[in-house]
C-alpha positions in Angstrom: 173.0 304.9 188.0 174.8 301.8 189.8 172.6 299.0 191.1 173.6 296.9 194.1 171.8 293.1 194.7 171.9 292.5 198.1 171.4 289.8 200.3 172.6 286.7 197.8 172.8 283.7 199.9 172.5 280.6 197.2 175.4 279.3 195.0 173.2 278.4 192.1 171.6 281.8 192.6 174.8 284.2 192.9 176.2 282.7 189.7 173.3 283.5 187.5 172.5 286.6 189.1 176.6 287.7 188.7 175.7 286.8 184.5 173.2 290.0 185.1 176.8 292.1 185.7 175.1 294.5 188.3 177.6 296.8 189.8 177.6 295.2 193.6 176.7 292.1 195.5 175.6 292.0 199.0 176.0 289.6 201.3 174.7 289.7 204.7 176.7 288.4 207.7 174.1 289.3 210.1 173.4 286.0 212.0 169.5 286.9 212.4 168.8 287.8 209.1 166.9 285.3 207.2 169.6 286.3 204.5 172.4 285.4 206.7 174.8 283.8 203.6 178.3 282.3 205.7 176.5 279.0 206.4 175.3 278.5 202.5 178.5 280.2 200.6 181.7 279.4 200.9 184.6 281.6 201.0 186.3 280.3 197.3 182.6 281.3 195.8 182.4 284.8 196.6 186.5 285.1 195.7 185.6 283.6 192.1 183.5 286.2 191.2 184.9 288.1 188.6 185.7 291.6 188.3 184.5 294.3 187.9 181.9 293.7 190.0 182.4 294.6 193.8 181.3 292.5 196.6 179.8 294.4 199.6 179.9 292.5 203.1 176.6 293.8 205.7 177.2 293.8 209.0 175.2 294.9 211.7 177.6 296.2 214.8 179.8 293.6 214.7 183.7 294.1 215.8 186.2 295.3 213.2 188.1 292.5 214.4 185.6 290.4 212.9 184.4 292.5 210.0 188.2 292.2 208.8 188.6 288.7 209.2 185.3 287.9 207.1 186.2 290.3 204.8 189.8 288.7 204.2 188.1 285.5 204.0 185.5 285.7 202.0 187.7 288.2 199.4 185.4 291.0 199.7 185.7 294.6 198.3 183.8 296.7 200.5 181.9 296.9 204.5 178.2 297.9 204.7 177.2 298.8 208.4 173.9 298.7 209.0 173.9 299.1 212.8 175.2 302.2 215.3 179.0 301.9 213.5 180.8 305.0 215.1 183.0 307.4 212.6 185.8 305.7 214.5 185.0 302.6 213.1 183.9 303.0 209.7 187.6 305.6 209.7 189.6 302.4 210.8 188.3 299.7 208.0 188.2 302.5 205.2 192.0 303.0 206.2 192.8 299.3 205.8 191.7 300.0 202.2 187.8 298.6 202.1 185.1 300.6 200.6 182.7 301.7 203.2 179.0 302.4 203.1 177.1 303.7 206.1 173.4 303.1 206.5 171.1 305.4 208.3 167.7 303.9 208.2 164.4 306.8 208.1 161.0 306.5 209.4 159.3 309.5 210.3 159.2 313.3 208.5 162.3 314.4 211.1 165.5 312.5 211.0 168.9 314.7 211.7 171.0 314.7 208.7 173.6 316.7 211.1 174.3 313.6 212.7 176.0 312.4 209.1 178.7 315.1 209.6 181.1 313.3 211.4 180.9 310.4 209.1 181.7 312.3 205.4 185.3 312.0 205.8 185.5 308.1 206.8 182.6 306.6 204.4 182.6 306.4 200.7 178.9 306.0 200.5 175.7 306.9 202.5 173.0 304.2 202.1 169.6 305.4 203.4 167.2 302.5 204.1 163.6 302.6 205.7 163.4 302.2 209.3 162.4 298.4 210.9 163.5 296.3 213.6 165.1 294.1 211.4 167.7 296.2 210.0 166.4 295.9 206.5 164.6 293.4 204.0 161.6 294.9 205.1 160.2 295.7 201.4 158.8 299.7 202.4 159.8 302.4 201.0 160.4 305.5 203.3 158.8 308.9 201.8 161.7 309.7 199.8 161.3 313.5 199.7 162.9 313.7 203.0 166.2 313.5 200.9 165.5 316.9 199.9 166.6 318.0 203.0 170.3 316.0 202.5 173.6 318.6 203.0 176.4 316.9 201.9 178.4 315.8 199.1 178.6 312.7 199.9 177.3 310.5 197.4 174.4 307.6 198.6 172.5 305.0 197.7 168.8 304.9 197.5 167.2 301.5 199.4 164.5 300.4 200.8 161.5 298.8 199.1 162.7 299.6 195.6 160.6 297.7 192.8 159.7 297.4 189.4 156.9 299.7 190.0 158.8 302.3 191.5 162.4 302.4 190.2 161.6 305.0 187.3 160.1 306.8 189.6 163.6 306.4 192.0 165.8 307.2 188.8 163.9 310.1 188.3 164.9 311.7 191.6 166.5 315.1 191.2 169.4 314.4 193.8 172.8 314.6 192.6 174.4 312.8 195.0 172.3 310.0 194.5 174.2 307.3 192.3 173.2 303.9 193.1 170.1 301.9 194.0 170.3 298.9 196.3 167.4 296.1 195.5 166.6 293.0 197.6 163.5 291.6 198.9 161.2 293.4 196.3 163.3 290.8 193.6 163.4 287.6 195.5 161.5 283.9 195.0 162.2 283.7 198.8 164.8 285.1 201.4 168.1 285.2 199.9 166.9 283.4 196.5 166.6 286.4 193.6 163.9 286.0 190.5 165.9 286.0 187.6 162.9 287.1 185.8 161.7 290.5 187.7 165.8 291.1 187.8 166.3 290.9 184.3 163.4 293.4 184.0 165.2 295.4 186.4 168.5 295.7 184.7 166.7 296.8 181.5 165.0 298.9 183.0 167.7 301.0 184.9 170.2 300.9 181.7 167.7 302.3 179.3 166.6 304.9 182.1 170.4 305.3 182.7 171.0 306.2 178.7 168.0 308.4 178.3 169.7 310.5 181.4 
């Protein structure tokens, strides 16, 4: 199971979290999230961190024109969109050669998995997130049994209020496409600042689930 920290925002932060060697970083370059990282990191941080893990940009409906020139600035491996992206889009960044993950955000018991179709050939991942205003960060969990009605092959991550008290329980989900969990306000001191501590925890946690699998 691959584990994505999302929404890093501090130098002091990102390296000791990056000593935790979780799969994926976020960072969000959404200016009205309270996570909103390009004013606090600079460019030669994110580039220093070493490989092999992969450093995922989030953007909220924001141009490819500028999606590409953050990206190339800030040395990043992959796109999130979190917004109303259009297969078009997500098609032109993945053909420069960046990993893309689309995020479809559910609320209620009847959300249209047919509208994913048109994305499967252009995306790399699906993310699925619970529904807010804010795009995310909210800390809720959607009713995760709704992914029992997923179609496709497409492998996606699981987000969205993920914890300590809940992450067996997310590891334990009998999806196969599912092959990542994506943590971030459940495991933070305050927006953007990640506890060490519950992280630590977390990372035990998923590798020793992760073996027993």
């Amino acid at each position: 199971m691959k584990l994505k920290i999302c929404g890093m925002k501090y130098a002091d932060n990102l390296w000791e979290v990056a000593d935790l060697q979780p799969d994926y970083l976020g960072f969000i370059f959404y200016e009205k999230s309270p996570r909103y990282m390009a004013d606090t990191l600079a460019p030669e941080e994110l580039v220093a961190i070493p490989n092999p893990i992969q450093k995922i940009g989030v953007f909220v409906n924001s141009s490819n024109e500028y999606i590409l020139n953050e990206a190339q600035r800030f040395g990043l491996d992959g796109v999130q969109l979190h917004g109303d992206e259009s297969p078009r889009q997500c098609q032109e960044l993945k053909e420069v050669g960046y990993l893309v993950i689309k995020v479809f955000r559910l609320g209620g018991e009847d959300f249209d998995f047919s509208q994913l179709a048109a994305y499967q050939a252009h995306v790399d991942y699906f993310l699925f997130d619970t529904q807010t205003p804010s795009y995310g960060g909210s800390g809720h969990a959607f009713n995760w049994n709704q992914l029992e009605n997923y179609p496709f092959s497409t492998p996606f991550f699981l987000s969205g209020g993920i914890s300590l008290k809940n992450v067996q329980e997310a590891m334990q989900l009998e999806y196969p496409q599912l092959v990542g969990l994506d943590v971030n306000s459940r495991f933070e001191i305050e927006p953007g600042r990640k506890d060490l501590d519950r992280l630590q925890k977390l990372m035990s946690k998923v590798r020793n689930l992760s073996s027993k699998g």
